[in-house]
Residue, then its C-alpha position, 0 to 999 in steps of 0.5 A: x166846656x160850652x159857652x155857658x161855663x161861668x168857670x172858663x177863662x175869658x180866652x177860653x170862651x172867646x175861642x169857644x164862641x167864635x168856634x160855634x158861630x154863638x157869637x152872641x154868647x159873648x155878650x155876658x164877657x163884655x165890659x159894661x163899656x165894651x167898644x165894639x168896633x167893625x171894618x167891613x169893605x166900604x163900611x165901618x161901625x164902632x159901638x160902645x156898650x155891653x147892650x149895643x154891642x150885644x144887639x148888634x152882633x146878635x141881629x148880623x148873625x141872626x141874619x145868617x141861616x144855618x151859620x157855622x164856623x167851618x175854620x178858626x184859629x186862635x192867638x191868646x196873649x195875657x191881655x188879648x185873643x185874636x181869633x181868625x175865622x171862616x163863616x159859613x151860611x145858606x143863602x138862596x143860591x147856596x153856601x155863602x161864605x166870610x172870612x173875618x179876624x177878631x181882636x178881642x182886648x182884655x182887662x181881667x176876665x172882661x172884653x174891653x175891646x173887639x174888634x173885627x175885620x171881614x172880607x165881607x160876604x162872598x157868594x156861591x159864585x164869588x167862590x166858584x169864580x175864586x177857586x177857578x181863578x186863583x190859586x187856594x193851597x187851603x180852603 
């Protein structure tokens, strides 16, 4: 299946994207009235609207060089998808790198709501520092 699959299930796409980094693919699910609404540290931004939340997504993630998931998991309920995902991207100094969940509420095949919650970017060296300090079972 990819993205484009008019005849995957909304959770299906949802999964699909977010494990592609082609979270702009996301838009065409997207209710008319979508409420698109993310937390980052210190920073909070709510959308309303298919474009809206569409334009914003695109420019986070265009902003990304060479993004890539490299870590999902998904919890798909009748009416909602949670997905928990791992990005990753060049940056100047090396592989920069952001861990996000994103609850997606359902009506039908539309997204209504999405949510995201993200760490925030960790650099090359906020990882390094990471791993050398903390204990990390899975990466």
């Amino acid at each position: 299946m990819r993205s484009g699959d008019a005849t995957a299930t909304t959770a299906d796409w949802i999964v699909e994207c977010m494990s592609n980094a082609d979270i702009g693919a996301l838009a065409p699910r997207y209710a008319a009235n979508v409420l698109l609404d993310v937390c980052a540290p210190k920073w909070r931004v709510q959308l309303q609207g298919r474009s809206a939340a569409a334009e914003s997504l695109a420019e986070d993630v265009a902003r990304l060089p060479n993004v890539r998931t490299t870590w999902s998991r998904a919890t798909v309920a009748d009416d909602s998808v949670v997905v928990e995902y791992e990005l990753r991207w060049d940056s100047p100094d090396g592989e920069a790198l952001s861990r996000a969940v994103s609850i997606f509420r359902l009506d039908g095949a539309e997204i209504v709501e999405h949510r995201d919650y993200c760490c925030g970017v960790w650099s090359p060296a906020d990882i390094e520092k990471n791993i050398a300090e903390a204990p990390i079972i899975h990466w």
